[in-house]
C-alpha positions as CSV (number, residue, x, y, z in Angstrom):
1,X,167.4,-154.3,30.5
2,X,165.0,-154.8,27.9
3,X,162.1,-157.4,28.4
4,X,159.7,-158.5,24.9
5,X,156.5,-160.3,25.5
6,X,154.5,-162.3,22.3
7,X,151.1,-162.6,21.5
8,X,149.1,-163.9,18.9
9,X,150.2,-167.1,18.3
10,X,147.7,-170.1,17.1
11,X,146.2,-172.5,15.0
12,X,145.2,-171.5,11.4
13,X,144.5,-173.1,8.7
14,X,146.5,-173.3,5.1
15,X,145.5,-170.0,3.6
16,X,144.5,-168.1,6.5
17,X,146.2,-165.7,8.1
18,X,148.0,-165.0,11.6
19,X,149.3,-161.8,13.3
20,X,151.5,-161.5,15.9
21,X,152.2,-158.3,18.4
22,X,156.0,-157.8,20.5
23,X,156.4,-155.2,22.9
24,X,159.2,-154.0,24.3
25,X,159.9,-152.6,27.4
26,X,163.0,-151.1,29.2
27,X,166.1,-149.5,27.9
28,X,164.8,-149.4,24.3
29,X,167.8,-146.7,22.7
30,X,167.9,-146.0,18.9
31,X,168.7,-146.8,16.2
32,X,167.7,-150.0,16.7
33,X,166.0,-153.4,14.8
34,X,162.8,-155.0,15.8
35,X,162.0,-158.0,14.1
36,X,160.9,-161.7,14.3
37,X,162.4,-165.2,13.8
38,X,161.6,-168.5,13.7
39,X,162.4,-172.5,14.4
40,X,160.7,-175.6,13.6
41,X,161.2,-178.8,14.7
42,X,164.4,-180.2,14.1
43,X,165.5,-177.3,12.0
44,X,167.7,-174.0,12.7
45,X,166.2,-170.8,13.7
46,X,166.2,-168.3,10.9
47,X,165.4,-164.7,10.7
48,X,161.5,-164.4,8.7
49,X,161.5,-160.5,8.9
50,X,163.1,-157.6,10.8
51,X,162.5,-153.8,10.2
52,X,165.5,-150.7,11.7
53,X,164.2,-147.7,13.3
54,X,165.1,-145.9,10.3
55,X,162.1,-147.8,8.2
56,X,164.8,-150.6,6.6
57,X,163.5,-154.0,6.0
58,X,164.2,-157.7,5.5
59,X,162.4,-160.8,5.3
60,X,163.0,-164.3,3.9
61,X,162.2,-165.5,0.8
62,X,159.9,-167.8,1.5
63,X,157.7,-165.0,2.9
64,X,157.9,-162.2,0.5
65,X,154.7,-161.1,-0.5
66,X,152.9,-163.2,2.2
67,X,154.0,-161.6,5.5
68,X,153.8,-157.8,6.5
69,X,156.4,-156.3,9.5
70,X,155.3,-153.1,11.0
71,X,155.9,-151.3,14.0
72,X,154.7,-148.4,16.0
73,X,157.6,-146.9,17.6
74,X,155.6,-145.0,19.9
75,X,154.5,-148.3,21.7
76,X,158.0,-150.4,21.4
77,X,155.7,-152.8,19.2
78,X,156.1,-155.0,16.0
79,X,153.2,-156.8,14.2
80,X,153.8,-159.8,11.8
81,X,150.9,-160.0,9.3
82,X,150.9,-163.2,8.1
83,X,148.7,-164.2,5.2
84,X,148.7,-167.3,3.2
85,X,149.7,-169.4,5.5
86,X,151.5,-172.8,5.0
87,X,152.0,-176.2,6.9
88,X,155.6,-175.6,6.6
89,X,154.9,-171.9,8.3
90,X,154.8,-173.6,11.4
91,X,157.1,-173.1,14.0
92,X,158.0,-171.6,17.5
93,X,158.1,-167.4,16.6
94,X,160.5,-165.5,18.3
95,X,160.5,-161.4,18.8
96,X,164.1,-160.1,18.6
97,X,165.6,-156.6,19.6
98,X,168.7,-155.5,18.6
99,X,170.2,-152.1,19.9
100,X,172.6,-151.0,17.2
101,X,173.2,-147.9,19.4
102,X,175.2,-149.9,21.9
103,X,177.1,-152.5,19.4
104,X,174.1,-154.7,18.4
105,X,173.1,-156.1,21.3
106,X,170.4,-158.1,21.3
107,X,167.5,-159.8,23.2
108,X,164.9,-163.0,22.4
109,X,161.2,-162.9,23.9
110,X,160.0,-166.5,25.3
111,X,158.3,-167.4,21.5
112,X,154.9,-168.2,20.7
113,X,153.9,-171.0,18.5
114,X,152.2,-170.7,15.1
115,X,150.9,-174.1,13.9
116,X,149.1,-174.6,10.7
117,X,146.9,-177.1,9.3
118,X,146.8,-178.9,6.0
């Protein structure tokens, strides 16, 4: 029902800077929550920022004043901004859509990988 495709994925280096674009097609019904997570190597995949319809937001600690969500809900799209980045940023990205409307139900795009340099 509802398909997200990444982009902008990459290597950067430690302080640069990264952003990332989802868009999502098909049954898109609000309210909803756009947002973007994340898994390294060896490690569990943990939510880095996500943003409701209704303007809410969240993001992980380790992020806070680094990374940026935004969306344009006119285009089904959310942007990551990241800045300052950090080895330990790196990790397989993952867009995430969850339709609150119809009891949370949610979908994963394919992921794009962020790797960055020391």
């Amino acid at each position: 029902q509802v398909q997200l495709v990444e982009s902008g994925g990459g290597l950067a280096q430690a302080g640069g800077s990264l952003r990332l674009a989802c868009v999502a097609s098909g049954r898109i019904f609000s309210p909803n929550s756009m947002g973007w997570y994340r898994q390294a190597p060896g490690k569990q995949r943990e939510l880095v920022a996500d943003m409701s319809s209704g303007g809410r937001t969240n993001y992980l600690d380790s992020v806070k004043g680094r990374f940026t969500i935004s969306r344009d809900n006119a285009k089904n799209t959310v942007y990551l901004q990241m800045n300052s980045l950090r080895p330990e940023d790196t990790a397989v990205y993952y867009c995430r859509v969850v339709l609150t409307a119809i009891g949370n139900y949610g979908y994963w795009g394919q992921g794009t990988q962020v790797t960055v340099s020391s």
